[in-house]
C-alpha positions as CSV (number, residue, x, y, z in Angstrom):
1,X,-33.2,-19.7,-112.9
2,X,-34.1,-19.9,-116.5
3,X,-31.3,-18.9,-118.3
4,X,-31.6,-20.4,-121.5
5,X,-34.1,-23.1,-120.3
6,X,-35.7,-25.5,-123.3
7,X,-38.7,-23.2,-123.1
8,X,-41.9,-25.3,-123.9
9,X,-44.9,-23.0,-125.3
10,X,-47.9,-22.6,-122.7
11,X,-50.4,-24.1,-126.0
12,X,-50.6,-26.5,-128.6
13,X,-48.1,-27.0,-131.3
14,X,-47.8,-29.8,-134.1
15,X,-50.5,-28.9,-137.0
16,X,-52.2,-26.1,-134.4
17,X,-51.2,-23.0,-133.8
18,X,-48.6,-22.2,-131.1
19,X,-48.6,-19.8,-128.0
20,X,-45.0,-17.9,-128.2
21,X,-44.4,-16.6,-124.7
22,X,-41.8,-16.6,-121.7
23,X,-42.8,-17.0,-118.2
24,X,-39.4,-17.5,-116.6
25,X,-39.4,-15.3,-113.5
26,X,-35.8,-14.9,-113.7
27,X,-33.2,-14.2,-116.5
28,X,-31.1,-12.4,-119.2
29,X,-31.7,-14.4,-122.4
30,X,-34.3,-17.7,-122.9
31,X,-34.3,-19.5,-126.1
32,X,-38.6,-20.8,-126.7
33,X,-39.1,-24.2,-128.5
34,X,-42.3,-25.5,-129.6
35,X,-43.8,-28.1,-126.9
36,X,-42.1,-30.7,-126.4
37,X,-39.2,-30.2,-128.9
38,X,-35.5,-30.3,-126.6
39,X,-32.9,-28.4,-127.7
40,X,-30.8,-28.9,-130.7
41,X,-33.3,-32.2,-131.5
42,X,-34.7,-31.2,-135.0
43,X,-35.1,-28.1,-137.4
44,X,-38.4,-28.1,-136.1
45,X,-37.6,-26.5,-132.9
46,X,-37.3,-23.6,-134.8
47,X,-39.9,-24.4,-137.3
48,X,-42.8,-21.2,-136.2
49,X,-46.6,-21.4,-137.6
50,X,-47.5,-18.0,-139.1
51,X,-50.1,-16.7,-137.1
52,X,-49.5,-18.0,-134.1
53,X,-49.9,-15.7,-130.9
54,X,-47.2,-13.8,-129.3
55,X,-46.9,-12.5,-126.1
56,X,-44.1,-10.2,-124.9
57,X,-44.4,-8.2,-121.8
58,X,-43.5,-5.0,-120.6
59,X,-39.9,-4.8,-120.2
60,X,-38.8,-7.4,-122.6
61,X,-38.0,-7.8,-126.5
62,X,-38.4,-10.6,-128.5
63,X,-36.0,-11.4,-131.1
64,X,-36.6,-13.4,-133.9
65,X,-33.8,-15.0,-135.8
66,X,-34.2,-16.1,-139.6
67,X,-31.2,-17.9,-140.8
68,X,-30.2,-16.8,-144.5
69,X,-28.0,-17.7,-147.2
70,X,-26.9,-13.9,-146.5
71,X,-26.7,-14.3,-142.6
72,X,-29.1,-13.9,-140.2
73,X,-31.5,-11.3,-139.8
74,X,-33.9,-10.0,-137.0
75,X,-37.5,-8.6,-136.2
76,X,-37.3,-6.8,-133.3
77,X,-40.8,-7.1,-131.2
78,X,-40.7,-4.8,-127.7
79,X,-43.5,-5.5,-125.2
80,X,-46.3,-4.8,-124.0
81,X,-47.2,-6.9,-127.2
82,X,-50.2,-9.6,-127.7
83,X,-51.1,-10.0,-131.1
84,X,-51.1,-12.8,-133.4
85,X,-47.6,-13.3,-135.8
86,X,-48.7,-10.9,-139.0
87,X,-46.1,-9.4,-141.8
88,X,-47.6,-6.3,-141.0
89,X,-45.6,-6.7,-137.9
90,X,-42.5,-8.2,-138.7
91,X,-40.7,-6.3,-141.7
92,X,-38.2,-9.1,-141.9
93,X,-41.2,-11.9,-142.5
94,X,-43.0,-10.2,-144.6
95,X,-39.8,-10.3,-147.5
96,X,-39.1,-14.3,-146.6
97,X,-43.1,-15.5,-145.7
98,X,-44.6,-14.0,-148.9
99,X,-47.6,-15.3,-150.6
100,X,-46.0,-18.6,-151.4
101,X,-46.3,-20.5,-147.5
102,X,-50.5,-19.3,-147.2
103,X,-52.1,-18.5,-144.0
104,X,-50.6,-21.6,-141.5
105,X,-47.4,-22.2,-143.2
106,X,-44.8,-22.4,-141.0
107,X,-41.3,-20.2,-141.2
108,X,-37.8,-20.9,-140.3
109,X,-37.0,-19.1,-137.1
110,X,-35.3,-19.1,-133.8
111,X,-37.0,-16.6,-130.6
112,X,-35.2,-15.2,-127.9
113,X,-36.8,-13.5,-125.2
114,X,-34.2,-10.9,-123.9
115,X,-34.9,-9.4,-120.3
116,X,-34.7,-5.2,-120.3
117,X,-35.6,-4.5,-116.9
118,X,-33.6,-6.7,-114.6
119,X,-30.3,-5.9,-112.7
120,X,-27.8,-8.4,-112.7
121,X,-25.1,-8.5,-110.1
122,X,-21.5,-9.5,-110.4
123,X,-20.0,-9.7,-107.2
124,X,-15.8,-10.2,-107.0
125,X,-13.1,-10.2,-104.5
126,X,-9.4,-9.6,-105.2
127,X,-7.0,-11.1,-102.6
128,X,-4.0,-9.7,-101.5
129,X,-2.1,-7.9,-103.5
130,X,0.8,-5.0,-103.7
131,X,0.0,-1.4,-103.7
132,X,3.0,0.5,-102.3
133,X,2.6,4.4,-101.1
134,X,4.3,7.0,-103.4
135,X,6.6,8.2,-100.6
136,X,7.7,4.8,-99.8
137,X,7.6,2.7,-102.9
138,X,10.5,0.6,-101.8
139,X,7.7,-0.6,-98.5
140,X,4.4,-2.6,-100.8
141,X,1.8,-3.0,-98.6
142,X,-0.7,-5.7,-98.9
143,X,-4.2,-5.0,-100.2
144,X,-7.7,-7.0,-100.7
145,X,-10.8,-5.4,-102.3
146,X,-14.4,-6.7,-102.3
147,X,-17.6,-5.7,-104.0
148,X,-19.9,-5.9,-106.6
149,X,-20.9,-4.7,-110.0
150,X,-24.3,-4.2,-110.8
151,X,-25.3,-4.0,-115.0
152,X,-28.1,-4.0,-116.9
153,X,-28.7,-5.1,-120.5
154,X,-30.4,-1.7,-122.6
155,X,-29.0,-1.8,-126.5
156,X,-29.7,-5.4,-127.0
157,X,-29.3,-5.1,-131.0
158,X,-25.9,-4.1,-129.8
159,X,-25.4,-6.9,-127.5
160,X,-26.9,-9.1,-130.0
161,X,-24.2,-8.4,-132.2
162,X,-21.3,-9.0,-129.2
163,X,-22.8,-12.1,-128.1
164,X,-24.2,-15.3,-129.3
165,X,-27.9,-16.0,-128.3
166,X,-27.6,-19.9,-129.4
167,X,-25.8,-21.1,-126.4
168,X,-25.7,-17.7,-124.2
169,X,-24.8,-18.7,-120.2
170,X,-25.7,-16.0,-118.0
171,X,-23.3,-17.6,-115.3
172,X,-20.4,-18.1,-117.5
173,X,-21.3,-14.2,-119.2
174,X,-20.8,-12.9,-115.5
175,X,-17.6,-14.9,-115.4
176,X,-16.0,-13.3,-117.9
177,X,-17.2,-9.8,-117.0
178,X,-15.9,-10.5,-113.5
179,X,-12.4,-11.4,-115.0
180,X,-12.2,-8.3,-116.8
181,X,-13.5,-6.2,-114.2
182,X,-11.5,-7.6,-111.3
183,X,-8.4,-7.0,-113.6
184,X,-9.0,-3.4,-114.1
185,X,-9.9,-2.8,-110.4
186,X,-6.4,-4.0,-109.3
187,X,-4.8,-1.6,-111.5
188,X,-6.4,1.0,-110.8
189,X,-6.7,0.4,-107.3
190,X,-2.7,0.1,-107.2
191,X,-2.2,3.6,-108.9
192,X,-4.7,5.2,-106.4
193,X,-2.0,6.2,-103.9
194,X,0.0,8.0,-106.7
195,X,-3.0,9.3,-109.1
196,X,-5.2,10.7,-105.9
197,X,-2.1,11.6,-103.5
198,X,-3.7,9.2,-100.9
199,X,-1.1,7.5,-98.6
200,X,-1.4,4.0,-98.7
201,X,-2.6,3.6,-94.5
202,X,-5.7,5.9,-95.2
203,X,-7.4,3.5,-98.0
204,X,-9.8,2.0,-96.2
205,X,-11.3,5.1,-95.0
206,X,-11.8,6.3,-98.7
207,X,-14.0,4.1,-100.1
208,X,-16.7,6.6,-101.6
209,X,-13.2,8.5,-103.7
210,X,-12.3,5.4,-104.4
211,X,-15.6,3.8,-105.9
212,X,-15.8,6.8,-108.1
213,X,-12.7,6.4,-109.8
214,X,-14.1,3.0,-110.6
215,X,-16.8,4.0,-111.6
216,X,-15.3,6.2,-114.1
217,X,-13.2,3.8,-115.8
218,X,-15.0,1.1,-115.7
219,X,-17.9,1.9,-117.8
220,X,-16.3,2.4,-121.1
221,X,-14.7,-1.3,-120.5
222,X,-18.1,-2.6,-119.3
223,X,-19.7,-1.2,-122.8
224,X,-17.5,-3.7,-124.7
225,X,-19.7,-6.7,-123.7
226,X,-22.8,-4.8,-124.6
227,X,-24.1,-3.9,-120.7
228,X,-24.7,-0.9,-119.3
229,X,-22.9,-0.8,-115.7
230,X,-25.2,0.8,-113.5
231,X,-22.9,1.2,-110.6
232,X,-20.2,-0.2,-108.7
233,X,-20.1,-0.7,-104.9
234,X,-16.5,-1.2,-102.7
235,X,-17.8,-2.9,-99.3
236,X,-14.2,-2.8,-98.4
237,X,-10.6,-2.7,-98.8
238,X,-8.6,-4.5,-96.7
239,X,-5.2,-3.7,-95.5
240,X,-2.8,-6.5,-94.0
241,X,-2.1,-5.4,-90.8
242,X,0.0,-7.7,-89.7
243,X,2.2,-7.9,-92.1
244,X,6.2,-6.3,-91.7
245,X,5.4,-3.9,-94.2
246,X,2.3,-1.8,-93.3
247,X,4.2,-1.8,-89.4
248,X,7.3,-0.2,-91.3
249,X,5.1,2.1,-93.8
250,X,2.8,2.9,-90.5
251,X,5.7,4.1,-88.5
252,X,7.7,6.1,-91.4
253,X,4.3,8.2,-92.6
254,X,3.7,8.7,-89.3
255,X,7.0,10.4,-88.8
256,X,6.8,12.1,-92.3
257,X,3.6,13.4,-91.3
258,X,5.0,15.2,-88.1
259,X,7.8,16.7,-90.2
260,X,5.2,17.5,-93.0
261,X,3.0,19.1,-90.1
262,X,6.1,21.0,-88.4
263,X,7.7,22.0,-92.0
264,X,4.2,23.8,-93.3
265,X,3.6,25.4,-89.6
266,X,7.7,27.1,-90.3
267,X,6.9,27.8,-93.5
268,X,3.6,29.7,-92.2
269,X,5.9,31.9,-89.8
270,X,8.0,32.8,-92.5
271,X,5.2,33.3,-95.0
272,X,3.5,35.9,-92.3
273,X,7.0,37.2,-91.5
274,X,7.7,37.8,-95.0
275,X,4.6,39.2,-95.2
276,X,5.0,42.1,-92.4
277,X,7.9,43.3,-94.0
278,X,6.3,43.4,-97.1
279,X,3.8,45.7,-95.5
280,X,6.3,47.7,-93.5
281,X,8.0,48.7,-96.6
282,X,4.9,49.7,-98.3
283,X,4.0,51.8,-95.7
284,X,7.2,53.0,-95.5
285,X,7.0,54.4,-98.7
286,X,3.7,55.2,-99.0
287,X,4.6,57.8,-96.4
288,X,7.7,59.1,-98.0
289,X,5.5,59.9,-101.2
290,X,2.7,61.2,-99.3
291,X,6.0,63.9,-97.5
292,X,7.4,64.7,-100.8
293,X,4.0,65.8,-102.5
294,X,2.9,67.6,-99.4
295,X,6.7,69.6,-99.6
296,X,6.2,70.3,-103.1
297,X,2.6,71.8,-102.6
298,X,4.1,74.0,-99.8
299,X,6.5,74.9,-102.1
300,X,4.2,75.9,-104.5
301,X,1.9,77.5,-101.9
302,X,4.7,79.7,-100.9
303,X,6.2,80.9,-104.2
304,X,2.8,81.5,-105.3
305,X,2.2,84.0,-102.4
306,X,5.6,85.7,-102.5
307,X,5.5,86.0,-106.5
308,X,4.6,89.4,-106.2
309,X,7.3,90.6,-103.7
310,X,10.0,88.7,-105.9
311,X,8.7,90.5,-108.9
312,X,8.8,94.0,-106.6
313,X,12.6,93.6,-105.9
314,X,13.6,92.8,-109.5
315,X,12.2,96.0,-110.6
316,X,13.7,97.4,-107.3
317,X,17.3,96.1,-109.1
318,X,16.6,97.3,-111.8
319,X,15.7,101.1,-110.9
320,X,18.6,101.1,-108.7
321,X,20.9,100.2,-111.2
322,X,19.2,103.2,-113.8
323,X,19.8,105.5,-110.8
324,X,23.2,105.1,-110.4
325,X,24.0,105.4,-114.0
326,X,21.9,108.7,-113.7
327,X,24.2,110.0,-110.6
328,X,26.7,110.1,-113.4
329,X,25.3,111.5,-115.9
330,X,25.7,114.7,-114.8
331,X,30.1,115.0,-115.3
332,X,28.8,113.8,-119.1
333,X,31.8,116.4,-121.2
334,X,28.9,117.5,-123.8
335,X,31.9,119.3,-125.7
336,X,35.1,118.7,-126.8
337,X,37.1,120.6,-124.2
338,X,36.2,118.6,-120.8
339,X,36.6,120.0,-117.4
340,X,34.7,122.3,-115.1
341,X,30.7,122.0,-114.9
342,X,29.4,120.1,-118.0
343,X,25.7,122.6,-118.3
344,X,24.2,120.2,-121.0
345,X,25.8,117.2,-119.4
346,X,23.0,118.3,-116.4
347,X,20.5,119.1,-118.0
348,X,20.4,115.7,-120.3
349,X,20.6,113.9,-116.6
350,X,17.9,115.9,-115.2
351,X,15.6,115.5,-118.4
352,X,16.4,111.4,-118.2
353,X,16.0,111.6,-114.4
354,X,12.5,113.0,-114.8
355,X,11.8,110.0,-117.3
356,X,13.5,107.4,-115.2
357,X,11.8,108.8,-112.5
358,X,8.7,108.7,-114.2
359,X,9.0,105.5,-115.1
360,X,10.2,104.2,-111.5
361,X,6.6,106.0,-110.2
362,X,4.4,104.5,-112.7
363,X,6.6,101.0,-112.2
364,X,5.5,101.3,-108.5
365,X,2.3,102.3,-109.2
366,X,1.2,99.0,-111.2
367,X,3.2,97.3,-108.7
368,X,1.1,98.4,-106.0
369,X,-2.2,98.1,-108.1
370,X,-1.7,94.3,-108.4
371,X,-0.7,93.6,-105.0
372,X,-3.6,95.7,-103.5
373,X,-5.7,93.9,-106.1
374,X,-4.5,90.3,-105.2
375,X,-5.1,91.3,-101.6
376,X,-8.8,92.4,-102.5
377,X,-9.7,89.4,-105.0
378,X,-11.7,86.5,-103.2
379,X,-10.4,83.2,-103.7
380,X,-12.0,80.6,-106.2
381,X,-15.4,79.3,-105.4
382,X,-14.6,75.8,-104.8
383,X,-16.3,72.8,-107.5
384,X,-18.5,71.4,-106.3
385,X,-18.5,67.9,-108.2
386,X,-20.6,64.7,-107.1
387,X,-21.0,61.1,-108.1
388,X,-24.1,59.5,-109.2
389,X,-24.9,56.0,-109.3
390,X,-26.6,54.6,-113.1
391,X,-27.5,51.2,-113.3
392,X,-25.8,50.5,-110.0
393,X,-22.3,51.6,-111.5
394,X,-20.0,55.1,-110.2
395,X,-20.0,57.5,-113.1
396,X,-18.8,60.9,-112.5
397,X,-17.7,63.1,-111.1
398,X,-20.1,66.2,-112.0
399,X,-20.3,69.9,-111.3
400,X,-23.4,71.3,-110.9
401,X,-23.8,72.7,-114.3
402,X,-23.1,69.5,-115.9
403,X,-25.8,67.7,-113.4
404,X,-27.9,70.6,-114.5
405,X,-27.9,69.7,-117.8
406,X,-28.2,65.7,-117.2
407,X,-31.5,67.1,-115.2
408,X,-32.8,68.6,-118.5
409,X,-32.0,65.6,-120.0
410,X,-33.9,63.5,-117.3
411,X,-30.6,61.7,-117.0
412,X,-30.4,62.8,-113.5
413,X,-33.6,62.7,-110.7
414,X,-34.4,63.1,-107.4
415,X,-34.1,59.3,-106.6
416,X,-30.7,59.1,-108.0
417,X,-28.0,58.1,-105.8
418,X,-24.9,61.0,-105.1
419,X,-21.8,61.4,-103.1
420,X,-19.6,63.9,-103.0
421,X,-16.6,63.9,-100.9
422,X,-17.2,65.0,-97.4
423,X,-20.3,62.5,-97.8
424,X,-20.8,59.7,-95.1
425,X,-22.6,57.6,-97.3
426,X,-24.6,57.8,-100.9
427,X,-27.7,59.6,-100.6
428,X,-30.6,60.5,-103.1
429,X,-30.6,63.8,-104.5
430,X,-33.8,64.5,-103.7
431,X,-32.7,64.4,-99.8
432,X,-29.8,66.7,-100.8
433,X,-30.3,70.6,-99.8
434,X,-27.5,71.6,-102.5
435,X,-29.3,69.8,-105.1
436,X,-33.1,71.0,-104.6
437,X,-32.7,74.0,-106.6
438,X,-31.8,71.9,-109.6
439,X,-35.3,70.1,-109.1
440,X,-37.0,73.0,-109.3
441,X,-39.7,73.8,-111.3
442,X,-38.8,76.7,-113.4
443,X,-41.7,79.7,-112.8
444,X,-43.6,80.6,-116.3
445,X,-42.4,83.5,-118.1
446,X,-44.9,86.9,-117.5
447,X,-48.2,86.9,-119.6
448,X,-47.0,89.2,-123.0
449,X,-49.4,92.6,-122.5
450,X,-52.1,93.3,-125.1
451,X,-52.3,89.5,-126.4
452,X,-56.7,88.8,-125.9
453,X,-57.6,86.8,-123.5
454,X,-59.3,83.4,-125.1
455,X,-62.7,83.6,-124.6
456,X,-64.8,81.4,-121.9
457,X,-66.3,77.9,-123.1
């Protein structure tokens, strides 16, 4: 694999002008040197004739490095590019180049060829280590992971700046992502149990859950090298299975489970017994309120129909009372002397027994006029009042003058949905014999007499 491999240029180099160019089939980062220059030999490995040709395919970037008294600095060239090496190209060369070097003066520069498209793989595997199930932390249970990490370099100005291209080693840059990675993974492969509720015996069977939480938290620490981590696979996790401690944890969860199983199907029963008497009492009283408003419209019922043969033996009292008083009117001593037949004394009790009994007829009279009238007055026509359906919401309800009015108004149609109560179901108006008339077409008034009739065209 050419990693950073001496790159010699596919042309001629020396006074000519060179061919810039990788053909490595494989790699991250490759370092080009004019033909036959090795690495680190002279200055003018890096020494680049201005308009030389450059090649860079699709899918890589080439960066060019130009060492100043200020740091370095970079053109940035991303492929597909073939062209010859102009300043109209590369901002950078056009402020250092200038006028001064001519046409086939050669520039200072180091050329990377950086690789956009390929995925790299880091695979790992963690031996044995602790991870103990929240129920039983004093039990640890021995755990191995493998997998692999696959990444892919995108923001290389970024990972320019986090790495150095001079002596860049894929292998030993996959070493110290694996390191990092393989660190994070045991930790948070040990808080699994705990973070997802997940006993400890059940692991292996949740690799997918468990990938993703990776894959979560791996990816902000995979940024930090300046790699995109594309996604993380967990082939498999490993429990020790002979060891004393899954046989102990094994038998223990196993029991809690029963318990756990038993305890939630009692707590069920209660729950549903609770439950039922929950409803009883509702009922319960339900139907006591349901009693006590039907007594109390009895009630009402019945005092309303005997109102008027309550008010009938009040005045009864009361004339009976004006009676008796009269009875005694006539011993009234009209003179100073008393005894023997009183003359006035009767006639004053005859003269207020005519009123009283006057009064007692005409009382009788009205009486009887408002019970024979209450006998002859109909009841109430009963409302009629329905619900309508706008804009598939209940309004209502209406009477029929009100729906009348909405007609007018063309709030209300034959295709609008009613219900009144009685009603199986909604139904449109139009389909509604109460309703027609309200559809109606009201009949023109009568042609005036007299008025000319307009004459033919």
């Amino acid at each position: 694999m050419g990693l950073l491999g001496f790159g010699t240029a596919k042309g001629k180099s020396g006074g000519l002008m060179n061919v810039i160019r990788c053909d490595e089939p494989e790699y991250l980062v490759w370092k080009w040197r004019p033909e036959g220059q090795g690495a680190n030999s002279t200055s003018r490995e890096n020494s680049i004739r201005y308009g030389s040709s450059l090649r860079v395919k699709d899918g890589e970037v080439a960066v060019f490095v130009y060492k100043q008294k200020d740091g370095a600095l970079q053109d940035f060239i991303v492929g597909p590019y073939d062209d010859t090496i102009k300043t109209a190209n590369f901002p950078i060369l056009s402020s250092i180049v200038g006028l001064a070097f001519g046409g086939e003066s050669p520039f200072q520069a180091e050329i990377y060829f950086i690789n956009l498209q390929g995925n790299n793989q880091v695979k790992f595997t963690i031996p044995y280590f602790d991870v103990a199930d929240p129920r039983l932390p004093d039990f640890p249970v021995p755990v191995a992971v493998r997998g692999a990490i696959t990444f892919a370099l995108e923001d290389y100005k970024n990972f320019i700046k986090l790495n150095r291209l001079i002596d860049f080693d894929l292998e030993s840059f996959k070493k110290q992502i694996k390191d990092a990675m393989v660190r994070k993974i045991k930790s948070i492969v040990t808080n699994v149990p705990s973070d997802l509720g997940m006993p400890v015996v059940q692991m292996e069977r949740k690799i997918d859950e468990i990938s993703e939480v990776l894959e979560g938290k791996l990816k902000d620490r995979l940024d930090e090298y300046g790699v995109r981590m594309k996604h993380i696979d967990i082939n498999a996790i490993e429990i020790d299975k002979d060891s004393d401690a899954y046989t102990e944890v094994k038998g223990l969860t196993g029991g809690l489970t029963a318990k756990t199983m038993q305890a939630q199907a009692e707590l069920n029963i209660k729950n549903m017994q609770d439950m039922q008497v929950m409803n009883a009492a509702n009922l319960e009283e339900t139907m006591r309120i349901q009693r006590e408003e039907a007594q109390r419209a009895q009630k009402l019922q019945t005092e309303t129909n005997f109102l008027g043969a309550h008010a009938l033996n009040q005045q009864t009292n009361v004339l009976q009372t004006a009676a008796s008083n009269l009875g005694q009117m006539g011993s009234m001593n009209m003179d100073a002397g008393g005894g023997g037949m009183n003359p006035a004394g009767m006639m004053t009790g005859m003269m207020m027994g005519g009123a009283m009994g006057g009064q007692m007829a005409g009382m009788m009279n009205n009486m009887g006029q408002q019970m024979q009238n209450a006998m002859n007055t109909p009841p109430p026509m009963p409302t009629v009042q329905y619900m309508i359906a706008v804009n598939g919401q209940q309004t209502g309800p209406y009477n029929m003058q009100q729906l009348q009015q909405m007609v007018q108004m063309g709030q209300f149609t034959p295709q609008t949905y009613v219900w009144k109560q009685g009603m199986a179901q909604w139904e449109l108006a139009g389909n509604v014999q109460e309703l027609a008339s309200l559809f109606a077409a009201p009949a023109p008034p009568p042609v005036p007499g007299g008025m000319p009739t307009p004459p033919m065209p």
